[in-house]
C-alpha positions as CSV (number, residue, x, y, z in Angstrom):
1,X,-111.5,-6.5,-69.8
2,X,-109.3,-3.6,-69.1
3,X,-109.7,-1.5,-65.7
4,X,-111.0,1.5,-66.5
5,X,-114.6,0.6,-67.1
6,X,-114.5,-1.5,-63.6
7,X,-113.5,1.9,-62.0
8,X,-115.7,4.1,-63.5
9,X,-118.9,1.5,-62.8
10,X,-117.7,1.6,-59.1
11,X,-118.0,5.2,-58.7
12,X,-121.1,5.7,-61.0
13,X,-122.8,2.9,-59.0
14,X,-121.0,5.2,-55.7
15,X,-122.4,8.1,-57.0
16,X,-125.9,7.8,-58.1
17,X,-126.1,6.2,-54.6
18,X,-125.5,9.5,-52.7
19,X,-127.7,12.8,-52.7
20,X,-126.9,15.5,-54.8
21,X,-124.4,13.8,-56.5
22,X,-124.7,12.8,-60.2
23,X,-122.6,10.1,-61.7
24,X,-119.6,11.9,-63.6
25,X,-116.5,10.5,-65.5
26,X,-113.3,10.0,-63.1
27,X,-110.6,12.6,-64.2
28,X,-107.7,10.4,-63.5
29,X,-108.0,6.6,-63.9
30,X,-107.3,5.2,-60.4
31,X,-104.5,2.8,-61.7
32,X,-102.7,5.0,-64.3
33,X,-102.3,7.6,-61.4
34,X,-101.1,4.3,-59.3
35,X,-98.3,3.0,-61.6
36,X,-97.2,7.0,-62.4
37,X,-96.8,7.7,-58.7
38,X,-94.8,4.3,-58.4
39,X,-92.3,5.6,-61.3
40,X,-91.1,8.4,-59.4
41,X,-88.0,7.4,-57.3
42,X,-89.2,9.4,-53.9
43,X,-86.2,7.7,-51.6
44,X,-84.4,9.9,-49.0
45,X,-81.6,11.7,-51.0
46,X,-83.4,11.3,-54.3
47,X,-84.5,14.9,-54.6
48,X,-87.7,13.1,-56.7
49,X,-90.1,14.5,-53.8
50,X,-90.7,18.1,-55.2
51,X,-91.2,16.3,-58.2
52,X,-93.6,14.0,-57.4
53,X,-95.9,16.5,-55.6
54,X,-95.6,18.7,-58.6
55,X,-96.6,16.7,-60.5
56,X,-100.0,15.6,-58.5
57,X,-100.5,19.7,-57.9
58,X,-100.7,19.5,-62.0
59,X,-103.7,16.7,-61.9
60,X,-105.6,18.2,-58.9
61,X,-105.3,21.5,-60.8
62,X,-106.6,20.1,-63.8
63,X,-108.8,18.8,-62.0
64,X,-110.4,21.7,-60.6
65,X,-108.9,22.7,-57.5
66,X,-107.9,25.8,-57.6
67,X,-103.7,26.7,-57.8
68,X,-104.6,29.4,-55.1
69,X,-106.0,26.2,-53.2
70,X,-102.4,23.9,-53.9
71,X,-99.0,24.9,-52.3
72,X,-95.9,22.7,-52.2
73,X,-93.4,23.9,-49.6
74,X,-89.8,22.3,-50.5
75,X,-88.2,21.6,-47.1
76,X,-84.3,20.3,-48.1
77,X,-84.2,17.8,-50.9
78,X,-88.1,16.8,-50.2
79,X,-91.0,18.6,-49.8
80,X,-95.0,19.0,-48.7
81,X,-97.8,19.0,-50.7
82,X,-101.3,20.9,-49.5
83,X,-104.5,21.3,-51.5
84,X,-107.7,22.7,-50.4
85,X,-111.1,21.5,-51.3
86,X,-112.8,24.0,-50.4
87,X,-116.4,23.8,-48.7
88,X,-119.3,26.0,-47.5
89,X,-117.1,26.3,-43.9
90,X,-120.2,25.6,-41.9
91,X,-117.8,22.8,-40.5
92,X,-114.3,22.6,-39.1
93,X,-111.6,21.0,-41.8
94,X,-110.8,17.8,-42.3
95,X,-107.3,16.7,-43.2
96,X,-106.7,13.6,-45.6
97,X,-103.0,12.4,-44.7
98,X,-100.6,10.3,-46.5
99,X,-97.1,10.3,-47.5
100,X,-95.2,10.5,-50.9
101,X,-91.8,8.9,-49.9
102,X,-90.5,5.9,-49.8
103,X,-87.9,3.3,-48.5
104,X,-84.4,2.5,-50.4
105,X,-85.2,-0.6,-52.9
106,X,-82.4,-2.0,-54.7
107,X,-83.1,-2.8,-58.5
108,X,-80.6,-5.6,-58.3
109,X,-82.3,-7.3,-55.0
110,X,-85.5,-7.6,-56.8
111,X,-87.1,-9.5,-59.4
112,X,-88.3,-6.8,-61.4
113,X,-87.1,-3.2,-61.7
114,X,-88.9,-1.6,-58.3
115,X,-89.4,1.9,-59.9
116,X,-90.9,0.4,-63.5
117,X,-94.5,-0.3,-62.3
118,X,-95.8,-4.2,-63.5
119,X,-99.2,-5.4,-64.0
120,X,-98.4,-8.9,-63.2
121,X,-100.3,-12.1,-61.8
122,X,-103.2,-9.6,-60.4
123,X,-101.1,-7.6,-58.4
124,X,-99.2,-4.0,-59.1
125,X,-95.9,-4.5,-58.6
126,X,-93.6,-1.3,-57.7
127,X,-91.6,0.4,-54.3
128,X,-94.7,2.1,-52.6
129,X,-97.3,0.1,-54.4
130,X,-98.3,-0.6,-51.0
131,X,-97.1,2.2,-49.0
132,X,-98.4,4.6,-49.3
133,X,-98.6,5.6,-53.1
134,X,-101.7,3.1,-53.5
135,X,-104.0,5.3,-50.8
136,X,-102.6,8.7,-52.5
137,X,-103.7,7.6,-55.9
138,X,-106.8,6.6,-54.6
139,X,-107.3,9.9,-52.5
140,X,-106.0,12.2,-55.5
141,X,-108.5,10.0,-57.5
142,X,-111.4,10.2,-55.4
143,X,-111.3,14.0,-55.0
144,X,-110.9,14.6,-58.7
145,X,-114.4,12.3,-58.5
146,X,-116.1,14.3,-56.2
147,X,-114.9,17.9,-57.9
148,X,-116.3,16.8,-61.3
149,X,-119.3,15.7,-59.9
150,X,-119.9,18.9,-58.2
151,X,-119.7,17.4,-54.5
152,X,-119.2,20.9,-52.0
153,X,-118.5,19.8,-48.4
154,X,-119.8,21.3,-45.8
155,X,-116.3,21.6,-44.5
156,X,-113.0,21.4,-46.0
157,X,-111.1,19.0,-47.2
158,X,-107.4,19.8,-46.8
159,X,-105.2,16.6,-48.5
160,X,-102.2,17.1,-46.8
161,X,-99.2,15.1,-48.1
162,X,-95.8,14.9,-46.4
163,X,-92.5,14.0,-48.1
164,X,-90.2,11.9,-45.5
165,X,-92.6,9.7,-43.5
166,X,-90.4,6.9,-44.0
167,X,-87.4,9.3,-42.5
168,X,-87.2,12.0,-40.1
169,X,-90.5,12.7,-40.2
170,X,-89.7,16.9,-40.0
171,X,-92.2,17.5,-42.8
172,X,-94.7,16.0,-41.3
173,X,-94.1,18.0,-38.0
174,X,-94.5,21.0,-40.2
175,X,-98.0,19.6,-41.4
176,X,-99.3,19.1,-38.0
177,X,-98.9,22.4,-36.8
178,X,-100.3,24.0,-40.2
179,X,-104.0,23.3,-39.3
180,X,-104.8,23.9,-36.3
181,X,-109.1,24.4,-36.8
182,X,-109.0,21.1,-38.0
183,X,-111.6,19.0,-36.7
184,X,-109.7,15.2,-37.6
185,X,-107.6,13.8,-39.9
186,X,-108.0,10.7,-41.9
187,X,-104.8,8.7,-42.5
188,X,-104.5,6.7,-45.7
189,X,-101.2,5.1,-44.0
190,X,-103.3,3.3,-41.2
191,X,-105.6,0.6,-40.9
192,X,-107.0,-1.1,-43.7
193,X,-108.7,-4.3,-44.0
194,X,-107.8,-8.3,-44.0
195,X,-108.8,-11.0,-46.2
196,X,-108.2,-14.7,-45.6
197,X,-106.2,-17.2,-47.3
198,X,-109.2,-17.2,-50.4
199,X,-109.0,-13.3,-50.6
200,X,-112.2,-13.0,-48.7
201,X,-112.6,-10.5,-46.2
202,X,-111.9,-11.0,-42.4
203,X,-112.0,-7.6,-40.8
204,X,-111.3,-4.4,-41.2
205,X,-108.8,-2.2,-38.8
206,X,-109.6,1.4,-37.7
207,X,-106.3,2.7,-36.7
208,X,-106.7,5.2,-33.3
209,X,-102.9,4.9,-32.1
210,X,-99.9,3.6,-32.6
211,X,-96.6,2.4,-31.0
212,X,-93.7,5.1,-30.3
213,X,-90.8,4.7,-32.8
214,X,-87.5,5.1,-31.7
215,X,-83.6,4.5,-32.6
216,X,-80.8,3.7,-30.7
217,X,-76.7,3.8,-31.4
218,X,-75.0,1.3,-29.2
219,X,-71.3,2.3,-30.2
220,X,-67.9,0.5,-28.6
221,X,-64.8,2.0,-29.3
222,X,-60.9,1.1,-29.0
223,X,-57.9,2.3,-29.2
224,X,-57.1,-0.1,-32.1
225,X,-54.0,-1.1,-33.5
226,X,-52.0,-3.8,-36.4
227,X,-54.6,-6.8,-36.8
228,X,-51.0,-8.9,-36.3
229,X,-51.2,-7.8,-32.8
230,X,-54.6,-8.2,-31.6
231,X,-55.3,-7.5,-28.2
232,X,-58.2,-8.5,-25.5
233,X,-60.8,-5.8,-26.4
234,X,-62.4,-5.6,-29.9
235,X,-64.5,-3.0,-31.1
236,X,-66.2,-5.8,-33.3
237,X,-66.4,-8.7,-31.6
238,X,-68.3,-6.3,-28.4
239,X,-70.4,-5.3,-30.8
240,X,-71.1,-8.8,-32.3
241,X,-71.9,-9.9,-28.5
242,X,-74.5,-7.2,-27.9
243,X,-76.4,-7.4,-31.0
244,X,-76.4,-11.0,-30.3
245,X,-78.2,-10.3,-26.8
246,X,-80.8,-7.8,-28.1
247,X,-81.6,-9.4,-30.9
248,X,-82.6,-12.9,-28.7
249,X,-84.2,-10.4,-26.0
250,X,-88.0,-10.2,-25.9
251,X,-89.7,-7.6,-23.8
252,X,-93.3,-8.5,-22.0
253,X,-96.4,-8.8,-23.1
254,X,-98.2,-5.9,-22.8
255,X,-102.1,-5.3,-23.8
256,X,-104.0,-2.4,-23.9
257,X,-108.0,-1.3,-25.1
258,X,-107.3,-1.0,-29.0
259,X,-105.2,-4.7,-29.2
260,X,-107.6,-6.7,-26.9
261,X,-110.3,-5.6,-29.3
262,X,-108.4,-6.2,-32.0
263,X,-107.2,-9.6,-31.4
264,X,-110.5,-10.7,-30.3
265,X,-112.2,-9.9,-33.2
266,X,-109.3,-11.4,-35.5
267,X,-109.0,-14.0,-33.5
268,X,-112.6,-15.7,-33.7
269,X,-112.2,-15.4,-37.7
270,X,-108.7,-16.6,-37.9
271,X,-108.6,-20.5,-38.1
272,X,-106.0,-22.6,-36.2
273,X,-103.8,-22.5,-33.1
274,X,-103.0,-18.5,-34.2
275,X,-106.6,-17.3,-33.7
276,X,-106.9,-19.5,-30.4
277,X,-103.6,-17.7,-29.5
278,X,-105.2,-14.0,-30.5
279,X,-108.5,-15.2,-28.5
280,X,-106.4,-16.4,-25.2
281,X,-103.9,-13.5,-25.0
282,X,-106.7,-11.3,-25.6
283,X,-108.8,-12.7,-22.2
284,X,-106.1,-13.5,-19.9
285,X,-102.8,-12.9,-21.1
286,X,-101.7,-16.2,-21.6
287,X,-97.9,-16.5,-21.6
288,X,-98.1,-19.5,-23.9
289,X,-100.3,-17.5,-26.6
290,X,-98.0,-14.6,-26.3
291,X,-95.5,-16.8,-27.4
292,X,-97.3,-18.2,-30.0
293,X,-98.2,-14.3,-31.4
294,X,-94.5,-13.4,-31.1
295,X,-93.5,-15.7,-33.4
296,X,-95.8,-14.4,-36.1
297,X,-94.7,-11.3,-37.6
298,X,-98.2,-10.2,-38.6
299,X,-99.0,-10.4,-34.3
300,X,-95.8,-9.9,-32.6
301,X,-96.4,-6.0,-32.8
302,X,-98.9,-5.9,-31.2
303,X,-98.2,-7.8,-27.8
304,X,-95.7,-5.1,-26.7
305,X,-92.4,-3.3,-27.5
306,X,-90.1,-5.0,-29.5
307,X,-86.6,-4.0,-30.5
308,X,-84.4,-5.3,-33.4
309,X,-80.9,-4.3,-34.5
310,X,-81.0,-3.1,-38.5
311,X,-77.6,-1.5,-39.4
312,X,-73.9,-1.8,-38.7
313,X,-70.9,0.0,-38.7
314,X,-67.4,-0.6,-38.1
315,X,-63.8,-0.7,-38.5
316,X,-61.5,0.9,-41.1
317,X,-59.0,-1.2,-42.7
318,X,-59.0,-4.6,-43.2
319,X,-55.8,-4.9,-42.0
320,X,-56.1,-3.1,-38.6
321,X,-58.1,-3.6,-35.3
322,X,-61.4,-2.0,-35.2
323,X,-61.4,1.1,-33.4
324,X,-65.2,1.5,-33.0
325,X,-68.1,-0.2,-34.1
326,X,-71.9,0.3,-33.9
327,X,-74.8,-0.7,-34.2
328,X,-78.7,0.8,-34.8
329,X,-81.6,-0.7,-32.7
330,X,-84.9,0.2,-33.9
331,X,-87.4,0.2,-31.3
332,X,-91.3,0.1,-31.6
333,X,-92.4,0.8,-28.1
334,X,-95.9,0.3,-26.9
335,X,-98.4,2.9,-25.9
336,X,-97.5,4.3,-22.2
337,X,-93.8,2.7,-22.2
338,X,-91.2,5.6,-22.0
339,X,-88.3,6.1,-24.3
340,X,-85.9,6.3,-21.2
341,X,-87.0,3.2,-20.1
342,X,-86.4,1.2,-22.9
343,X,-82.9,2.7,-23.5
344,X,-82.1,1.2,-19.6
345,X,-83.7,-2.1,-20.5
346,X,-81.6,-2.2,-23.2
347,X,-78.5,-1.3,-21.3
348,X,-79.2,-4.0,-19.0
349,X,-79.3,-6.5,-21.6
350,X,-76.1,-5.6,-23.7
351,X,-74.5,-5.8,-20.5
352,X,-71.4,-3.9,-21.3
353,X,-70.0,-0.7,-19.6
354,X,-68.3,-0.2,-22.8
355,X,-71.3,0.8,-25.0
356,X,-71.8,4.1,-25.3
357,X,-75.6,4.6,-26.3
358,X,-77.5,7.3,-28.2
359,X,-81.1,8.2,-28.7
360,X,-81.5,9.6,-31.9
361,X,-83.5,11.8,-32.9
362,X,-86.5,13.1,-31.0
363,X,-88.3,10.2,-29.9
364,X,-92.4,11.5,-30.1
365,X,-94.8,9.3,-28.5
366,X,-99.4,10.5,-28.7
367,X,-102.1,8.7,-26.4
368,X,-105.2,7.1,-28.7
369,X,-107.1,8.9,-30.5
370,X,-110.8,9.0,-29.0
371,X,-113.4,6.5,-30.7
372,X,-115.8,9.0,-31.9
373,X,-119.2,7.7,-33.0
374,X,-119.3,10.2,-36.1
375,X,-116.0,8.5,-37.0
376,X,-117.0,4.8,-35.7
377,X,-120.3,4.9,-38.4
378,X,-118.7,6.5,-40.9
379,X,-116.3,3.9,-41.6
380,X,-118.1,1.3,-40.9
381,X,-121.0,2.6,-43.8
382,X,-117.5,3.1,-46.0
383,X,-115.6,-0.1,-45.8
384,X,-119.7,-1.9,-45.4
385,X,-120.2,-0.3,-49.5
386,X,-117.4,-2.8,-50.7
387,X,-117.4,-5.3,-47.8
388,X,-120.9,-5.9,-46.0
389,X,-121.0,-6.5,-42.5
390,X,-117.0,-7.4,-42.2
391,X,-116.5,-6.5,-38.7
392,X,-114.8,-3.0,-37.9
393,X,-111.9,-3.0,-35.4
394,X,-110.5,-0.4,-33.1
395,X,-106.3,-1.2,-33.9
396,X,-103.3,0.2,-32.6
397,X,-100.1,0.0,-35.5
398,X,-97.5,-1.3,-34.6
399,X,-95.5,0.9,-36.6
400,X,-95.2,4.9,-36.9
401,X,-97.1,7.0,-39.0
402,X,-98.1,11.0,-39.7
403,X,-101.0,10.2,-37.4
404,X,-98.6,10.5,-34.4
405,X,-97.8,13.6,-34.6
406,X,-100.8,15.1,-35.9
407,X,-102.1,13.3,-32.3
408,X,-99.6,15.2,-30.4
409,X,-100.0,18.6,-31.9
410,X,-104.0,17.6,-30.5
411,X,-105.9,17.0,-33.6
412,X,-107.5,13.4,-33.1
413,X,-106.3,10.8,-36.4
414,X,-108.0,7.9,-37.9
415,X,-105.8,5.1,-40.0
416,X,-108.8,4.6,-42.8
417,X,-106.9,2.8,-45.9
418,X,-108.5,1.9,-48.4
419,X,-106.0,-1.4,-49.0
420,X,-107.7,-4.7,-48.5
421,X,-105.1,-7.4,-48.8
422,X,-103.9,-10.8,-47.6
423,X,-101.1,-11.2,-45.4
424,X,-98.7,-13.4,-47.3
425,X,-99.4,-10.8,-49.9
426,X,-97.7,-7.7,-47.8
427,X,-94.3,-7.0,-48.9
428,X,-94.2,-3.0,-47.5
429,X,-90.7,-1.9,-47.1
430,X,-89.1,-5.6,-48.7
431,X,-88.8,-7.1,-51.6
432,X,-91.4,-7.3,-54.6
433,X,-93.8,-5.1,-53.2
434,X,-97.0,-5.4,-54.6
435,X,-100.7,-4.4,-54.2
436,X,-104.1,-6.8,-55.5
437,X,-105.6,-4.9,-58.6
438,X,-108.7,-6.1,-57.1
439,X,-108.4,-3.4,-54.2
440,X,-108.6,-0.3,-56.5
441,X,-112.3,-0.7,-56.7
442,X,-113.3,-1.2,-53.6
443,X,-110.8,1.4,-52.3
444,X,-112.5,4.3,-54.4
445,X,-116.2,3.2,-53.2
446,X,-115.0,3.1,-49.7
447,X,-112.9,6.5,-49.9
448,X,-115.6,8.4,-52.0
449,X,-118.8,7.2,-49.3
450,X,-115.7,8.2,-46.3
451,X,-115.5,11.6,-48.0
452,X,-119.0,12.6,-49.2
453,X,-120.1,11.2,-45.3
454,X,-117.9,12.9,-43.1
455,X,-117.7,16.2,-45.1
456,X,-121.8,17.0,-45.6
């Protein structure tokens, strides 16, 4: 059976569920749309962004939406991508969010070419299968939906799609200060939902905040020289001592409202000495658990800041002493913990009044979003269409997102994917990358009920 009939009975059974809205033929087929967004080579540098968002202004035209209603600002070599669904205005906006970019891949790392999408095993293989080019087809695709089955909102619906999420995020600084009547956003790069070991699923995760992200350059320089004559200092082998102390650093354990809820309610479905762990750290704190959560990478997030060293630089001839090297520490710092302190913490540990250290960038940090009940029942009679009664978690990510500075700029963001996967299955930002095919059904029920719910 191919997957186009499986889509369209999702939405027709979606449709002739909901009031005033008749069952209508999808525009777009959900996983076309997925493996031609995955085809487009949106890395930093690539110049494929402007591209990419022209040619998803083409389908939502086409679509319907108005080209009045769709705008694509180029900023540099990448660029935004706005379209208005446009409603009765009885209601403040809402803003969909998501991001077109992605991170480097290297066709030669991976087992398959990561810009020719695969339909492989059950899963679509590609670089932003998973993030975030999955929720943007599914967003695009659920729009189209609602425009041919003549859905009008009581509000608008402003999909708002930024170009260098994965980046410097300056786009996405421009987006947040675009709308300033709207009511909340909905992020297609947060949250999403768990399934076990069997692929059944566990809970599902309502992002309301999120960790500050932030990068540091610990740099040593020397005055170098002829590597026959090597000296007492060494640009290098400083360098090699301080990644070596950050990297076996671990910062404490740190909880907040959004984790303990989050952990206790993973916890008590999660089998084994992990979801004792989640349930312990969650009540007390326990030192031991903590440990046991930081040596899981799907936990050790979300315990407190943590800070790992991911590129290096140095030297300039093999055959001469280093006269700098340097090294970039990329920091995920828990809600409430300041930039500044983390830079001295780091200090401390290098240990070294050689190192001369830069923050980079501007560092942005937002308090959680408020849990509103509108928002709360929403997503819980969403994600309950294609999961019933799978428990609905407040979360905080443990990485950045366009929800940060949307918060900042004081419009309130939800992280509402619609990506149900298991763990071992999450390859974002690494190798093989993938997504379930069994998602892009569910995803369209739960994004179209979001939609027609929070918008009538």
């Amino acid at each position: 059976m191919t997957r186009r009939p499986l889509v369209l009975l999702a939405s027709a059974l979606l449709c002739a569920s909901l009031p005033g809205i008749a069952p209508a033929t999808p525009p777009a087929d959900a996983l076309t749309l997925l493996k031609e967004s995955i085809a487009f080579r949106t890395v930093e540098g690539q110049g494929q962004v402007p591209a990419y968002a022209a040619f998803l202004a083409k389908r939502l035209e086409a679509g319907g939406i108005p080209a009045a209603d769709i705008r694509i600002e180029p900023m540099g070599e990448t660029a935004t991508l706005v379209a208005r669904y446009r409603g009765t205005g009885t209601k403040r906006p809402l803003v969909i969010s998501a991001h077109m970019d992605v991170v480097e891949a290297r066709a030669a790392d991976w087992e398959r070419d990561p810009f020719t999408p695969v339909v492989e095993n059950g899963f679509v293989y590609g670089r932003g299968a998973d993030d975030n080019k999955f929720d943007v087809s599914m967003i695009v695709t659920t729009l189209l939906q609602l425009k041919a089955a003549g859905f009008r909102p009581a509000r608008d619906i402003i999909l708002a799609l930024s170009g260098d999420e994965e980046t410097s995020m300056l786009t996405t600084r421009a987006l947040a200060k675009q709308f300033p009547d709207a009511e909340f956003v909905l992020n297609g790069d947060g949250g999403g939902g768990k399934l076990d070991t069997d692929g059944k699923p566990v809970v599902y995760d309502l992002q309301a905040g999120e960790k500050t992200y932030a990068d540091f350059e610990f740099t040593f320089t020397n005055p170098g020289g002829h590597s026959s004559r090597p000296t007492g200092s060494n640009a290098i082998a400083q360098l090699a001592r301080a990644i070596e102390r950050i990297a076996a650093y671990r910062f404490p354990p740190q909880r907040n409202e959004l984790t303990r809820a989050s952990l206790e309610a993973t916890g008590k479905r999660t089998p084994g000495p992990l979801g004792e762990a989640m349930l312990r750290f969650a009540g007390t704190g326990d030192a031991k658990a903590a440990a046991i959560l930081a040596a899981n990478p799907d936990t050790v997030g979300q315990i407190g800041t943590t800070c790992v060293p991911t590129m290096v630089r140095g030297g300039h001839a093999l055959n001469a002493l280093p006269q700098s090297a340097t090294v970039s520490v990329n920091c995920r710092i828990f809600p409430g913990v300041s930039v500044a302190s983390v830079r001295d913490r780091l200090v401390e540990v290098v240990a070294d009044p050689q190192a001369k250290v830069t923050v980079l960038g501007d560092p942005s940090a937002s308090d959680a979003s408020p849990l509103r009940a509108d928002i709360v029942a929403a997503v819980t009679k969403a994600v309950h269409a294609r999961a019933p009664g799978v428990p609905i978690v407040p979360s905080m990510s443990a990485g950045a997102t366009d929800s940060l500075h949307f918060r900042a700029a004081g419009i309130p963001s939800y992280g509402v994917s619609g990506l149900f996967m298991r763990s071992e299955d999450a390859f974002a930002h690494g190798l093989n990358e993938r997504v379930p095919l069994s998602a892009i059904d569910g995803a369209l029920v739960q994004w179209h009920a979001l939609l027609t719910e929070l918008a009538k």
